[in-house]
C-alpha positions, 0 to 999 in steps of 0.5 A, a space after each residue: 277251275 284254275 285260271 292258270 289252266 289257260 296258259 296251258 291251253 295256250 302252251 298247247 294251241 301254239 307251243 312254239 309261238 312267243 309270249 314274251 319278246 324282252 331284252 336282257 344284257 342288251 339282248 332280246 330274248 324270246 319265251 314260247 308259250 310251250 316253254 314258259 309253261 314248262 318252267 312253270 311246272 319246274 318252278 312248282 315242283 320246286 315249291 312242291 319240294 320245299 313244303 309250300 300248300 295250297 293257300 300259302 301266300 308268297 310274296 313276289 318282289 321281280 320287275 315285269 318279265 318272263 321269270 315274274 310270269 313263270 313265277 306266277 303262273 307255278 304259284 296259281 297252279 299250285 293253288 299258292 296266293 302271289 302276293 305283290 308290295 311296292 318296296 318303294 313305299 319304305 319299311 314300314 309299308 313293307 312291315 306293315 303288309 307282311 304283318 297282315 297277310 305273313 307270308 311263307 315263301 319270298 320270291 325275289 331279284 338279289 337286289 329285293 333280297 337286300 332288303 332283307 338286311 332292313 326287314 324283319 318281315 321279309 327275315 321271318 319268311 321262311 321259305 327264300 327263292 333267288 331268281 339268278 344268283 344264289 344267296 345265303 339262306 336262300 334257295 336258287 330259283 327255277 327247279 332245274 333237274 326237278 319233274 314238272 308239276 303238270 297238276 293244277 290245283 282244283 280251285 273254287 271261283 272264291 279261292 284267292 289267287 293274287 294279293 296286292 296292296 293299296 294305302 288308304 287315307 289312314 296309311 294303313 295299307 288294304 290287301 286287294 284279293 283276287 280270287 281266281 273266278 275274279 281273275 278269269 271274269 277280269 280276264 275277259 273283260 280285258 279280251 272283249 275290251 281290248 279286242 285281244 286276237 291270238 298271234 298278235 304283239 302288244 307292246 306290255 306295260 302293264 301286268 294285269 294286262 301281259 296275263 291277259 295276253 297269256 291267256 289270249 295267245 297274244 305276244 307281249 314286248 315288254 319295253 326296253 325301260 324302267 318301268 317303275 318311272 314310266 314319265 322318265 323313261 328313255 325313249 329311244 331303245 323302246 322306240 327301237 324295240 316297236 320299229 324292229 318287233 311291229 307291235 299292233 296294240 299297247 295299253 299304257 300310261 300318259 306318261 309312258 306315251 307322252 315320253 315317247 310323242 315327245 321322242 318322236 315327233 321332233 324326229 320325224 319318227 312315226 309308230 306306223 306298226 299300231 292300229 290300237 293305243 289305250 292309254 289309262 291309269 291317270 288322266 288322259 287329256 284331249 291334248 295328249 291324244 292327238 300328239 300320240 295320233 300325230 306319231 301313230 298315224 294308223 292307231 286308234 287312240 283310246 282314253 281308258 278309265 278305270 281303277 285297281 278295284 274296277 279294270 276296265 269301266 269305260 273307255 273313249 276313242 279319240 275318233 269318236 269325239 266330236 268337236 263339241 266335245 273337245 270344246 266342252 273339256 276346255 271350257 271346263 264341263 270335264 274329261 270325256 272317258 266315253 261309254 261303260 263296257 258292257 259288262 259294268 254297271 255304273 250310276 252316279 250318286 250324289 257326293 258323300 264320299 267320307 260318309 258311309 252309305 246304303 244298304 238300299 233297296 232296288 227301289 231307293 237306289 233307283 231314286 237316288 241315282 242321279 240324271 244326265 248332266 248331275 254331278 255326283 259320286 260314280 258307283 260300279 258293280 259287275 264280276 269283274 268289280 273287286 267285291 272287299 279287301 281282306 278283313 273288310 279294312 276299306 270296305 266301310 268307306 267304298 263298298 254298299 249293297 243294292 238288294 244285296 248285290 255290292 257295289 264300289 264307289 270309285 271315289 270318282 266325281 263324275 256325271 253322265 251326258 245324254 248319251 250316257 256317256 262318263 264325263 269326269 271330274 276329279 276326285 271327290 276328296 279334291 272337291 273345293 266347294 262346287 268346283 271339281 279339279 278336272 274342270 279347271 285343270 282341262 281347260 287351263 291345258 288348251 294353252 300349249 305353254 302349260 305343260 301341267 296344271 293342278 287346281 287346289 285349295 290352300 287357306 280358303 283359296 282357290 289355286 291353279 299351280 302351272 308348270 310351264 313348258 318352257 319357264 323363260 318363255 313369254 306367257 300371256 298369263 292374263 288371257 288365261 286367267 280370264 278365260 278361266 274366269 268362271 272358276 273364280 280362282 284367286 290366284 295362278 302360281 307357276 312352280 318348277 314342278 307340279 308333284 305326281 303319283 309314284 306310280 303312273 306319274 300322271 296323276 296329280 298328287 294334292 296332298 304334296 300339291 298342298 304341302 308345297 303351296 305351305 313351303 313356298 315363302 316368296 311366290 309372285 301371284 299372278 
């Protein structure tokens, strides 16, 4: 098997439909299925030609686009490994995987390239592609003049396929690999999930799912915006790109659509096109969901959870939530994310998380799962659960075995209702004593002056830090403080801004969280 081999049986389905609608030079530029499967075998001709093998690892440093596709689909099909970094974790970070997994080829933007006057381990890598522009000491990408390479890699379901990188408590970064039977297990998950149907447009922000979308025949619009900062992107050429191109599906961060409600419905704008929004990656908060209803009138708004090492675990409608629900999560019982899919299984177990656990018997573990309305640990195992990282690092710390079958912890604390459905709490690592993040910061989100909140605990304190909407306007901080009585906070502190997560910038980031309580010298405690 290859899982690369579904795009090609999509090239062959529908040759001339578009995959990937994008703009480029403030043009729109469209790729057919049957055209990027052929610059695929181009590209792979090229590796072919300058020696690469099956196994080799190549290091991708390209934004979300046709050519990061082309790139990796050549790569699967030539049995390669695509290896992914975030240059904007620094130097060391990008030393520090290139020490562990060394790649053989470089694949990058000029301004990726750059960054081989500062990095030794991107200097080493012997085989250099630049998309565009040729430069010195490297070869311009795409294959032009070359035969495509029609064969695909005969591939086991345990081959690696893509490689990406995660920082763990210590800094060191884990190598996450997905193996080609992953891949096509994730896969399709991701299609029944989110119900992906050939022919439609999905406007795309995040890769796992534009590759989804390849292999399902559906188009995807990548936005007019960096995304890279998708809580700062501008609004209006991404809103100008869903009124022209009508997509009917996306899957984004709270970020990205919170920047787009926000655009929209000062102006009257509705995104009338979409029948189905997932939102995930970070928090969705009830809040959210009905602003991106009120500019989406048409949509299916749905709260999806989920991690880099378990993609889907469960997911919510905003129509399925009941009145009562909504109260819960502002009274503090914590964030709905709605049922598992199918395809996972998921218990909750009681906190441990620092501590190693298991192996257990079926027996044991049955015992130690927790019951409905318990708070503990949430635990996932399936085929689309990543089952280790390279070289076990990690793995201690986040997987176990159940009768021999593995299991990840989330690192996630949770519980599950009556109706078996996930009801989160922040992380376990977050925990101040009894209390969970979630819990205060949900409820403190039921006022509309408060536009972020972050619970955390600083010299034996319970702290809820505010960002407030408007920071001149009037706010009646008492009234919230005593409806968040039972969280027994010592103190509420307003900041200018609360600190986030790099990447889906809406997560709350808690140790940056704690680093600017420990500078504020002169701070009014209310």
């Amino acid at each position: 098997m290859n899982v690369a081999a579904l795009l090609r049986t999509q090239a062959t389905i529908r040759p001339d439909a578009a995959a990937i609608v994008e703009r480029r030079g403030g043009r729109t530029q469209t790729t057919t299925f049957a055209a990027l499967d052929r610059a695929a075998g181009l590209a792979a001709a090229l590796l072919r030609r300058e020696g690469l093998s099956p196994g080799d690892a190549a290091l991708v440093l390209h934004p979300m686009s046709s050519v990061l596709y082309v790139a990796l689909a050549s790569l699967l099909r030539l049995g390669l490994v695509a290896m992914f970094l975030d240059p904007s974790a620094g130097r060391e970070h990008i030393e520090r995987c290139c020490a562990l997994v060394p790649p053989r080829a470089l694949i990058a933007s000029p301004n990726a390239h750059a960054l081989r006057i500062v990095s030794p381990g991107l200097r080493r890598i012997p085989h250099k592609f630049s998309v565009g522009l040729a430069l010195p000491g490297a070869i311009r990408w795409g294959g032009d003049g070359l035969t495509p390479w029609d064969t695909f890699e005969d591939c086991a379901p345990d081959t690696p396929a893509l490689l990406t990188f995660t920082s763990g408590s210590t800094g060191r970064p884990k190598a996450a690999v997905r193996t080609h039977g992953f891949l096509l297990a994730q896969h399709r998950v991701l299609e029944q999930s989110l119900a992906l149907a050939p022919g439609e447009v999905d406007l795309v922000t995040l890769p796992i799912v534009l590759l989804a979308n390849l292999a399902s025949g559906v188009t995807s619009l990548i936005p007019d915006a960096d995304l890279r900062r998708p809580g700062a992107i501008n609004p209006a050429p991404v809103v100008d790109q869903i009124q022209v191109h009508r997509p009917v599906r996306t899957a984004a961060s709270p970020a990205f659509f919170g920047r787009l409600a926000g655009y929209c419905a000062p102006r009257g704008i509705a995104l009338s096109s979409f029948t189905r929004i997932n939102l995930g990656g970070a928090p969705v908060f009830p809040r959210l969901l009905d602003q991106v209803h009120d500019v989406a009138p048409h949509a299916e708004v749905c709260a999806v959870y989920g991690s880099t090492e378990a993609e889907p675990i469960a997911h919510a409608a905003r129509s399925e939530m009941r009145t009562d629900d909504i109260e819960a999560m502002y009274a503090g019982r914590g964030l709905l994310v709605g049922r598992p899919v199918p395809a996972i299984q998921l218990r909750i177990v009681p906190d441990r998380w620092g501590t190693p656990i298991g192996p257990y018997t079926g027996e044991t573990f049955a015992a130690l799962a927790l019951p409905a309305g318990a708070p503990g640990e949430i635990v996932v195992s399936g085929a689309h659960v990543l089952p280790g990282y390279l070289h076990g690092e990690g793995d201690a710390e986040t997987k176990f075995t159940v009768d021999g079958h593995l299991w990840h912890r989330t690192g996630d604390a949770g519980y599950l209702d009556a109706e078996r459905r996930v009801w989160l709490l922040g992380r376990c690592a977050a925990r101040i004593g009894d209390l969970y993040p979630f819990s205060v910061e949900c409820a403190a989100l039921r006022y509309p002056a408060i536009h972020r909140a972050a619970m955390v605990a600083h010299r034996g304190e319970r702290i809820l830090l505010v960002q407030w909407r408007d920071p001149s306007a009037r706010v009646d901080v008492a009234k919230i403080r005593a409806s968040l009585a039972w969280a027994k906070l010592d103190a509420v502190i307003a900041v200018p801004e609360i600190p986030l997560d790099s990447r889906h910038n809406a997560k709350v980031d808690y140790p940056a969280a704690q680093r600017l309580l420990q500078r504020i010298r002169h701070i009014v405690v209310v």
